[in-house]
PyMOL Python script that loads the backbone (N, CA, C, O; Angstrom):
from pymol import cmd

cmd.read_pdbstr("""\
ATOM      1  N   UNK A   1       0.836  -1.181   0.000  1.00  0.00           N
ATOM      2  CA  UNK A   1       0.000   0.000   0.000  1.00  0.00           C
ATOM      3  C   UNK A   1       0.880   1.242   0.000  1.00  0.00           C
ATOM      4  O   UNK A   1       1.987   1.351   0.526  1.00  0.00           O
ATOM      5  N   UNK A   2       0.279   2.048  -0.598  1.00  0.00           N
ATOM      6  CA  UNK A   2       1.521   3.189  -0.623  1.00  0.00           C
ATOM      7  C   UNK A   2       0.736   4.577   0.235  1.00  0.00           C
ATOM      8  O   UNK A   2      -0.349   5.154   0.169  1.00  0.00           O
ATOM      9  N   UNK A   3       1.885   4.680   0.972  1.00  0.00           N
ATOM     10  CA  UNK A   3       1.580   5.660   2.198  1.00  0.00           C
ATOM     11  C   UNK A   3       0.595   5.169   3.029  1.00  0.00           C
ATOM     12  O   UNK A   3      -0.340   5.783   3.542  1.00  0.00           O
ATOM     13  N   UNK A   4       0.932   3.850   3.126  1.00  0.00           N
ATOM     14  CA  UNK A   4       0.293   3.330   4.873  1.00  0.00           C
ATOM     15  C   UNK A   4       1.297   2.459   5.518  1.00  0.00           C
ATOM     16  O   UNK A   4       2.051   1.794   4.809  1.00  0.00           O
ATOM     17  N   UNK A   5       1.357   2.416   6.624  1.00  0.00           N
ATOM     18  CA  UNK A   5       2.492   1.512   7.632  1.00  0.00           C
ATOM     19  C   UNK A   5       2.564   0.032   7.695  1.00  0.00           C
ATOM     20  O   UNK A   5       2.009  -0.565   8.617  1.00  0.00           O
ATOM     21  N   UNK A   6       3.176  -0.553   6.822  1.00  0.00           N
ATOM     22  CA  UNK A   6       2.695  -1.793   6.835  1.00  0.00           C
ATOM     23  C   UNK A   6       3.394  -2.560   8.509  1.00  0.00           C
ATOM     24  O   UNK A   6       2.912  -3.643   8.842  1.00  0.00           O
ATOM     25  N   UNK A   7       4.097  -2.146   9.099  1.00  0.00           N
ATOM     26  CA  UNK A   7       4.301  -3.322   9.994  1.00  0.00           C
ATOM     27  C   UNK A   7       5.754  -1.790  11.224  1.00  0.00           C
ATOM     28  O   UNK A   7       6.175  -0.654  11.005  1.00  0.00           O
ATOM     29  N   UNK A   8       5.915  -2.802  12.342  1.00  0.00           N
ATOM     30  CA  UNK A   8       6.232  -1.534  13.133  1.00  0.00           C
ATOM     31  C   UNK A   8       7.522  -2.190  14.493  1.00  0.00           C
ATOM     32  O   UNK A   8       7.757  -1.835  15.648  1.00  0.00           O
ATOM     33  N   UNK A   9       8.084  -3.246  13.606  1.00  0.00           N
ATOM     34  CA  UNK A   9       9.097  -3.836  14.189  1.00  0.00           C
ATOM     35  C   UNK A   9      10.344  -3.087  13.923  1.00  0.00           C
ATOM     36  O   UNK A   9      10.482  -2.621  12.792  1.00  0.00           O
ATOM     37  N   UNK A  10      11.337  -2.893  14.867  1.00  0.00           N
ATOM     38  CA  UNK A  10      12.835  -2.186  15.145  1.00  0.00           C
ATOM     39  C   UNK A  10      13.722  -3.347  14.349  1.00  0.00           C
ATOM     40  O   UNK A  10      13.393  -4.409  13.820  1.00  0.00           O
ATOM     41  N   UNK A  11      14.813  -2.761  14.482  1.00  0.00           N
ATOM     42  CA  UNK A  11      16.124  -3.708  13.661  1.00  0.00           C
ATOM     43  C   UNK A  11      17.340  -2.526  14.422  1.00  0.00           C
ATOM     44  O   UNK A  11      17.159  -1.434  14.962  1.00  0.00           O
ATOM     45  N   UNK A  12      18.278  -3.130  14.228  1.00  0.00           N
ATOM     46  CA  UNK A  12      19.531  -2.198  14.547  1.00  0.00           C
ATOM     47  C   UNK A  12      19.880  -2.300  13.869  1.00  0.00           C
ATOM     48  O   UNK A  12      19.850  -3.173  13.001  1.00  0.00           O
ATOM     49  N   UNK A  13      21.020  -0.222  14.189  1.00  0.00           N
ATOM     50  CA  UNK A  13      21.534  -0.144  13.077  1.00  0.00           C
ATOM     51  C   UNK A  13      23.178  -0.263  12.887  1.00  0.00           C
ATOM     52  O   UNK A  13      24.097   0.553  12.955  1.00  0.00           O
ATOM     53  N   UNK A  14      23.108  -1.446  12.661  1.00  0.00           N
ATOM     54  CA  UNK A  14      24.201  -2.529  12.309  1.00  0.00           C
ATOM     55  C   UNK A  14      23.567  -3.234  11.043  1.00  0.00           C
ATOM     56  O   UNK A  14      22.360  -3.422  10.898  1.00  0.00           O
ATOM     57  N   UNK A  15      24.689  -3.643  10.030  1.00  0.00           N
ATOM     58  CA  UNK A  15      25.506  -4.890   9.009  1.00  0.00           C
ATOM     59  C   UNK A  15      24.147  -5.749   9.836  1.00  0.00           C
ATOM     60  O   UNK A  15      23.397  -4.785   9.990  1.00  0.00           O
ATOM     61  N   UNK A  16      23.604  -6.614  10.276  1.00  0.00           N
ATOM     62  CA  UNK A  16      23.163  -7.667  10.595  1.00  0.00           C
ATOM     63  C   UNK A  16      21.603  -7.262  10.294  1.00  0.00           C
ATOM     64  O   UNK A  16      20.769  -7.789   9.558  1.00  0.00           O
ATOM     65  N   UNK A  17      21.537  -6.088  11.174  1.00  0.00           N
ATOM     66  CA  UNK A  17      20.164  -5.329  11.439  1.00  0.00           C
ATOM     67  C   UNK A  17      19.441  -5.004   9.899  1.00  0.00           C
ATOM     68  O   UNK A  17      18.371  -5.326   9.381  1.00  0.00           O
ATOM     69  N   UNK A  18      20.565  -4.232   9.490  1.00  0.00           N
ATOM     70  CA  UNK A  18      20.038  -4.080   7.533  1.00  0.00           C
ATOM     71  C   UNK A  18      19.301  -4.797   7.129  1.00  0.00           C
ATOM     72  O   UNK A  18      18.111  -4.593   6.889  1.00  0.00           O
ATOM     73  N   UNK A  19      20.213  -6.224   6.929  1.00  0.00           N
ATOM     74  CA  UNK A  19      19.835  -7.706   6.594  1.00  0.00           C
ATOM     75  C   UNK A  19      18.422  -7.851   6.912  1.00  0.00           C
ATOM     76  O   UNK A  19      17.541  -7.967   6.060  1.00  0.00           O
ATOM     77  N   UNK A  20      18.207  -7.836   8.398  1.00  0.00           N
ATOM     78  CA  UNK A  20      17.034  -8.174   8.813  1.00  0.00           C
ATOM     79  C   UNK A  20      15.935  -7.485   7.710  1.00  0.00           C
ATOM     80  O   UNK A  20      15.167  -7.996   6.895  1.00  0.00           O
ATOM     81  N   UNK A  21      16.286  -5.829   8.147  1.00  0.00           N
ATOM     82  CA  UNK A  21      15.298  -5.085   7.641  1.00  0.00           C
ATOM     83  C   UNK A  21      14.718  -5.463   6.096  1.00  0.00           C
ATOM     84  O   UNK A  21      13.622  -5.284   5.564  1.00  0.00           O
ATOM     85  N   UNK A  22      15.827  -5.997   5.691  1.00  0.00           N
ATOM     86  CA  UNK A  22      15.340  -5.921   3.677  1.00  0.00           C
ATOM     87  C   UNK A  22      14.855  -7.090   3.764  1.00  0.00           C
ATOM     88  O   UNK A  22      14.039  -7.436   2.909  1.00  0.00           O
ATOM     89  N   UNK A  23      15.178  -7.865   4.666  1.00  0.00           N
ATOM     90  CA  UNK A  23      14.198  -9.458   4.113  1.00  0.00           C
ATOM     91  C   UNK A  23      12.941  -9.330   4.700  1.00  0.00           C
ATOM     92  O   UNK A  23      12.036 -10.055   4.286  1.00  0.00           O
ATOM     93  N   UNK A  24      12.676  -8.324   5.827  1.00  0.00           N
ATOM     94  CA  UNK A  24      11.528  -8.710   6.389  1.00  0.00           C
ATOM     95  C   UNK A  24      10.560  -7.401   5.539  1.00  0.00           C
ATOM     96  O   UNK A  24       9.344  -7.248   5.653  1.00  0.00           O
ATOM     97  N   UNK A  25      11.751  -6.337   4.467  1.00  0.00           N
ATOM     98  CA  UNK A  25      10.612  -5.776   4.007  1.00  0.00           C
ATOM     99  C   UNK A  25      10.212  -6.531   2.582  1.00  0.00           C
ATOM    100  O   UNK A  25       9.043  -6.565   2.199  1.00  0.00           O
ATOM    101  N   UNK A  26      10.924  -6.924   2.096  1.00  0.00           N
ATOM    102  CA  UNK A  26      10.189  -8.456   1.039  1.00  0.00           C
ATOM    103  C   UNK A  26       9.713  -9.548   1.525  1.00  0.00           C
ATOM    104  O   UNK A  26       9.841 -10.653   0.999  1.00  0.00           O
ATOM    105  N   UNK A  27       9.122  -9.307   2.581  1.00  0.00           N
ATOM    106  CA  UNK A  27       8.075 -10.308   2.744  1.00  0.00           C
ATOM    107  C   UNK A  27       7.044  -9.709   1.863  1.00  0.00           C
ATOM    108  O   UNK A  27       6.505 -10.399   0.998  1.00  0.00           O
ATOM    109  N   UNK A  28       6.707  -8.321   2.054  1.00  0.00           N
ATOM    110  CA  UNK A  28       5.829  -7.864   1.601  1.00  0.00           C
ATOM    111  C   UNK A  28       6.034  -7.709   0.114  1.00  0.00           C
ATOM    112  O   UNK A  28       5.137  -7.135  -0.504  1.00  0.00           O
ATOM    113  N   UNK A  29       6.872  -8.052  -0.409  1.00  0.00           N
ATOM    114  CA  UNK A  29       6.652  -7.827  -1.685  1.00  0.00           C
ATOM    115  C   UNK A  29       8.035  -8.012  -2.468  1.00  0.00           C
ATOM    116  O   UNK A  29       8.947  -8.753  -2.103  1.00  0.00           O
ATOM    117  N   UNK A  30       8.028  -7.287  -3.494  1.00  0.00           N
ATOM    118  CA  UNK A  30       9.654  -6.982  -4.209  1.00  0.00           C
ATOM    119  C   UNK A  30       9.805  -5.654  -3.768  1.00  0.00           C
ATOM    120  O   UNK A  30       8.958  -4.769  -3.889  1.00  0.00           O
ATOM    121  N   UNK A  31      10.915  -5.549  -3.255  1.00  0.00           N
ATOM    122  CA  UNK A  31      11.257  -4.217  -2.635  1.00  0.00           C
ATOM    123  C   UNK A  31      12.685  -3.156  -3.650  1.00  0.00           C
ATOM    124  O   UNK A  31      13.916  -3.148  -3.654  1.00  0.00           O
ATOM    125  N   UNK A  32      11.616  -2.424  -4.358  1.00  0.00           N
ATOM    126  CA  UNK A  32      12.492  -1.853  -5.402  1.00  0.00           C
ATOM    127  C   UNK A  32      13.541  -0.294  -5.123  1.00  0.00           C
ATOM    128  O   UNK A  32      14.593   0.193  -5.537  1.00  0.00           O
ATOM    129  N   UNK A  33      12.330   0.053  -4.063  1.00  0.00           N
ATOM    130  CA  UNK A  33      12.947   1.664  -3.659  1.00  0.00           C
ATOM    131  C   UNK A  33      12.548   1.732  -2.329  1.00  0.00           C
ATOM    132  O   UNK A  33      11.598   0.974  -2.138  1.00  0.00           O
ATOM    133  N   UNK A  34      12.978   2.484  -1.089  1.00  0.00           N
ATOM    134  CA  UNK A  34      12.587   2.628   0.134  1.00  0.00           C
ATOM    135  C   UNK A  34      12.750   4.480   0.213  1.00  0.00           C
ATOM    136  O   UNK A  34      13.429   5.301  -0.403  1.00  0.00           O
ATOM    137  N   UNK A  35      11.958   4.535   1.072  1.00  0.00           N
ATOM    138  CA  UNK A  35      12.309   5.822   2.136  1.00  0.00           C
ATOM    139  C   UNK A  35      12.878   5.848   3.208  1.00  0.00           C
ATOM    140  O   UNK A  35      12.345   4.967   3.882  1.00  0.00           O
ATOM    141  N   UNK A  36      13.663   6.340   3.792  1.00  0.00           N
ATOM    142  CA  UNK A  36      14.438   6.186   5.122  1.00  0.00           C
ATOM    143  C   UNK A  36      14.587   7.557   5.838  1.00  0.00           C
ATOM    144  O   UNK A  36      15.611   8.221   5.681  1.00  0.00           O
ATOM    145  N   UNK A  37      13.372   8.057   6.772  1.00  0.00           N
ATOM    146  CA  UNK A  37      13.425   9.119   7.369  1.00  0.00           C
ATOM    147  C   UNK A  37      14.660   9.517   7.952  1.00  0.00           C
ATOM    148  O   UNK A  37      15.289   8.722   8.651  1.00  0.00           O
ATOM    149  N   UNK A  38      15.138  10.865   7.697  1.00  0.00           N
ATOM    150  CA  UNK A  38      16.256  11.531   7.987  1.00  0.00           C
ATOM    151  C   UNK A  38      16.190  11.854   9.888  1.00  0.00           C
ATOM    152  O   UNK A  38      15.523  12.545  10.657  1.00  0.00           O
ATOM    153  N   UNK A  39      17.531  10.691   9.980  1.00  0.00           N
ATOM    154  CA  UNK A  39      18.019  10.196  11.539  1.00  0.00           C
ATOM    155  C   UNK A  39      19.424  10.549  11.540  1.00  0.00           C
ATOM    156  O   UNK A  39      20.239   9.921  12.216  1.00  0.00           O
ATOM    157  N   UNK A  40      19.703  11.425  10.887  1.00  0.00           N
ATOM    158  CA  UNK A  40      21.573  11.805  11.054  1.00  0.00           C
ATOM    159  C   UNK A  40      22.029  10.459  10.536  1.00  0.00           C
ATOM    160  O   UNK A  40      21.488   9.703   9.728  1.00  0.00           O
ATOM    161  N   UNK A  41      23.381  10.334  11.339  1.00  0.00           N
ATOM    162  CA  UNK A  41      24.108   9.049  10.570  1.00  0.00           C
ATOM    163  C   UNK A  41      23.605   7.504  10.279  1.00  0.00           C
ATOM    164  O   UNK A  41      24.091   6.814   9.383  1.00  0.00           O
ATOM    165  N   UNK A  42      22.374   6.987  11.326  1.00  0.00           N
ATOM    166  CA  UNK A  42      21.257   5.955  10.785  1.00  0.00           C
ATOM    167  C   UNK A  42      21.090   6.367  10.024  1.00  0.00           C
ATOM    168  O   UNK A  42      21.926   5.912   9.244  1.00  0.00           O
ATOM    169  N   UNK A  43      20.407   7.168   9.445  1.00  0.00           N
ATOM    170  CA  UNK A  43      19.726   7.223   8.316  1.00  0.00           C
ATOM    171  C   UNK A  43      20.782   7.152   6.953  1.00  0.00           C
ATOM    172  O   UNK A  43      20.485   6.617   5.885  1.00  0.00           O
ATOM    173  N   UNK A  44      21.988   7.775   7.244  1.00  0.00           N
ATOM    174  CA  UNK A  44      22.560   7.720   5.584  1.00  0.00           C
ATOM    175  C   UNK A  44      23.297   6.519   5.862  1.00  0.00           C
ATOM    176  O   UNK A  44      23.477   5.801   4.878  1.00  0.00           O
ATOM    177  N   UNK A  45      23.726   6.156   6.860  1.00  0.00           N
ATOM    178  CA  UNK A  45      24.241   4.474   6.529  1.00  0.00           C
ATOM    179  C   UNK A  45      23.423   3.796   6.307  1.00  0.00           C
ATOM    180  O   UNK A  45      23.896   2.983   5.512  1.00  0.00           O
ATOM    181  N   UNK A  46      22.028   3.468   6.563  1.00  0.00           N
ATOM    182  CA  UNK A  46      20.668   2.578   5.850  1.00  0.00           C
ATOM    183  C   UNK A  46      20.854   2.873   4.313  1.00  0.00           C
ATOM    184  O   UNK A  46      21.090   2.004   3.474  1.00  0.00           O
ATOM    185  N   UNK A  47      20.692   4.445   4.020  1.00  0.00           N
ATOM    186  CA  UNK A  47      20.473   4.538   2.863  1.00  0.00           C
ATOM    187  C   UNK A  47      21.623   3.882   1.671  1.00  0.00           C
ATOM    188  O   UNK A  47      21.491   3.385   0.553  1.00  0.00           O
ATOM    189  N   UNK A  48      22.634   4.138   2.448  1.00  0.00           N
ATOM    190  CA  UNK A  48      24.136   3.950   1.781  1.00  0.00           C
ATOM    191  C   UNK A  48      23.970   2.335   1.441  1.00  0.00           C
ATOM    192  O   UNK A  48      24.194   1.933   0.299  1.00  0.00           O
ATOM    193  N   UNK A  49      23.457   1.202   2.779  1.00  0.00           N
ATOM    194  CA  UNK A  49      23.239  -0.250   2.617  1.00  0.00           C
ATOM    195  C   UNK A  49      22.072  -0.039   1.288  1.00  0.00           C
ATOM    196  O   UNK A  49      22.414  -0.328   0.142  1.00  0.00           O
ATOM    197  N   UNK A  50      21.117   0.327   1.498  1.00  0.00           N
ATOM    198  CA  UNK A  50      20.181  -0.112   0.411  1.00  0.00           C
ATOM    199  C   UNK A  50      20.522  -0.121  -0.747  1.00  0.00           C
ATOM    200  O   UNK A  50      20.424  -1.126  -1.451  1.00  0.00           O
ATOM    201  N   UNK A  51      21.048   1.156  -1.209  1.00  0.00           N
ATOM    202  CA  UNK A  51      22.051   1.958  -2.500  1.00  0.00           C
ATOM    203  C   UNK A  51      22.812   0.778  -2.877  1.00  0.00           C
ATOM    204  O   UNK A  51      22.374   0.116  -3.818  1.00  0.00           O
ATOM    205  N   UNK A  52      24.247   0.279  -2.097  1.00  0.00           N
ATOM    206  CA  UNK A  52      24.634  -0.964  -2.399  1.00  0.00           C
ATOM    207  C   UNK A  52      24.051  -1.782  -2.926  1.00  0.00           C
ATOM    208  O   UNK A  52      24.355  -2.118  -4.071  1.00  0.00           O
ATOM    209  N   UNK A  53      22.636  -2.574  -1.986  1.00  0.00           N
ATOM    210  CA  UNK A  53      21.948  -3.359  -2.230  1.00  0.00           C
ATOM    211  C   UNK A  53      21.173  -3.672  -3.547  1.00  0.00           C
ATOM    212  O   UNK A  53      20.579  -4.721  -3.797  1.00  0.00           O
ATOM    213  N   UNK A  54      21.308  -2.364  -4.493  1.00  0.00           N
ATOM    214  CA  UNK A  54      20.497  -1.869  -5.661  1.00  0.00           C
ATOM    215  C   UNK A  54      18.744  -1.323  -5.343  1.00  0.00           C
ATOM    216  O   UNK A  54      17.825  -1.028  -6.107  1.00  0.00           O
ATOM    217  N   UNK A  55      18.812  -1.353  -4.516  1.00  0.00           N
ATOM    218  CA  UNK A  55      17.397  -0.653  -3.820  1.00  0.00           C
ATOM    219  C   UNK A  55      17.631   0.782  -4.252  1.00  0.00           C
ATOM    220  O   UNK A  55      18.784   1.207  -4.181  1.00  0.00           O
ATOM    221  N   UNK A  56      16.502   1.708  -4.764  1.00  0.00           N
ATOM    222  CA  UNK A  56      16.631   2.833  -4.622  1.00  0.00           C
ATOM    223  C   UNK A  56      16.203   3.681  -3.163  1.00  0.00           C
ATOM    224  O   UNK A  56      15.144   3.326  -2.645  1.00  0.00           O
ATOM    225  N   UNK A  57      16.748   4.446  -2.695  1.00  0.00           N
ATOM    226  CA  UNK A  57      16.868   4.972  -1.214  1.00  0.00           C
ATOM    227  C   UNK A  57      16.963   6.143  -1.463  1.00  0.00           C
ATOM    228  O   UNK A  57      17.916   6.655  -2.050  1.00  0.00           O
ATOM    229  N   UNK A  58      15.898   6.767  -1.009  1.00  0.00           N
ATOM    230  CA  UNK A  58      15.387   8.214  -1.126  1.00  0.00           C
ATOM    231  C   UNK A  58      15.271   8.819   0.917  1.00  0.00           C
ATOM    232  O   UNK A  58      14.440   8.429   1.737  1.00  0.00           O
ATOM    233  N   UNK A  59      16.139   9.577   1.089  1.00  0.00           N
ATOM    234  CA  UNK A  59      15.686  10.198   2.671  1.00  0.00           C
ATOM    235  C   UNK A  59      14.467  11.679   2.559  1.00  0.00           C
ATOM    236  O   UNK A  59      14.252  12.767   2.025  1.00  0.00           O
ATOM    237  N   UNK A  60      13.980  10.682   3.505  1.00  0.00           N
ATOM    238  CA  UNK A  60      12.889  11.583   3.673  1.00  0.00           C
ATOM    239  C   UNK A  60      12.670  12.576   4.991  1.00  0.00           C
ATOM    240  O   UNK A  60      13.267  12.321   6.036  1.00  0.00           O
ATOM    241  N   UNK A  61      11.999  13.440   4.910  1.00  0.00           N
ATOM    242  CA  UNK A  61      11.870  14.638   6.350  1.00  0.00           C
ATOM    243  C   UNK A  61      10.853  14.081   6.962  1.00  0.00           C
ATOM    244  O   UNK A  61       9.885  13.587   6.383  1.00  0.00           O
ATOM    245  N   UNK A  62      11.055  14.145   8.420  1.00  0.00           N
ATOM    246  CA  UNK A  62       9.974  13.956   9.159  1.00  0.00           C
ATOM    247  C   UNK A  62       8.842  14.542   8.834  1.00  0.00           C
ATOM    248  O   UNK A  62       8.906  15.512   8.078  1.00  0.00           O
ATOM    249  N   UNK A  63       8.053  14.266   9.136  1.00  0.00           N
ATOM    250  CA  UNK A  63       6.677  15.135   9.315  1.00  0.00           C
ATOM    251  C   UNK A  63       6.369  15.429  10.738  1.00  0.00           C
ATOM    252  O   UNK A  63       6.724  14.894  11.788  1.00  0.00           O
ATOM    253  N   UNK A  64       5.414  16.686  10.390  1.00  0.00           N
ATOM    254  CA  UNK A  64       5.952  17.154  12.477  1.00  0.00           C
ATOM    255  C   UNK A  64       3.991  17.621  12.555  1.00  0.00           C
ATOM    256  O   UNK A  64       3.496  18.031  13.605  1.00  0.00           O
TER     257      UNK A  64
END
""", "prot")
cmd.dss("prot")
cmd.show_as("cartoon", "prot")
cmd.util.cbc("prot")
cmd.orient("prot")
């Protein structure tokens, strides 16, 4: 669904944690591009893993 929350489980942000995150977000599907709300250095090392990963990784601003 696009722009609804599909699920609301943590991962760390560690090499291991990534992992977690991309398999458990293809459960839901084929996972072609992500958003990764802007968290200082979490956030651009996620983005940096996905990028690698061939995922497209777009950071996004909170909403307040």
């Amino acid at each position: 669904m696009l722009g609804s929350a599909l699920d609301g489980r943590s991962f760390p942000a560690t090499a291991a944690g990534y992992r977690r995150l991309r398999h458990g977000a293809r459960s839901f599907g084929v996972l072609r591009r992500a958003g990764v709300e802007c968290t200082g250095s979490y956030g651009a090392a996620l983005t940096r893993h996905l990028r690698t990963e061939g995922i497209e990784a777009t950071e996004a601003n909170q909403t307040r």
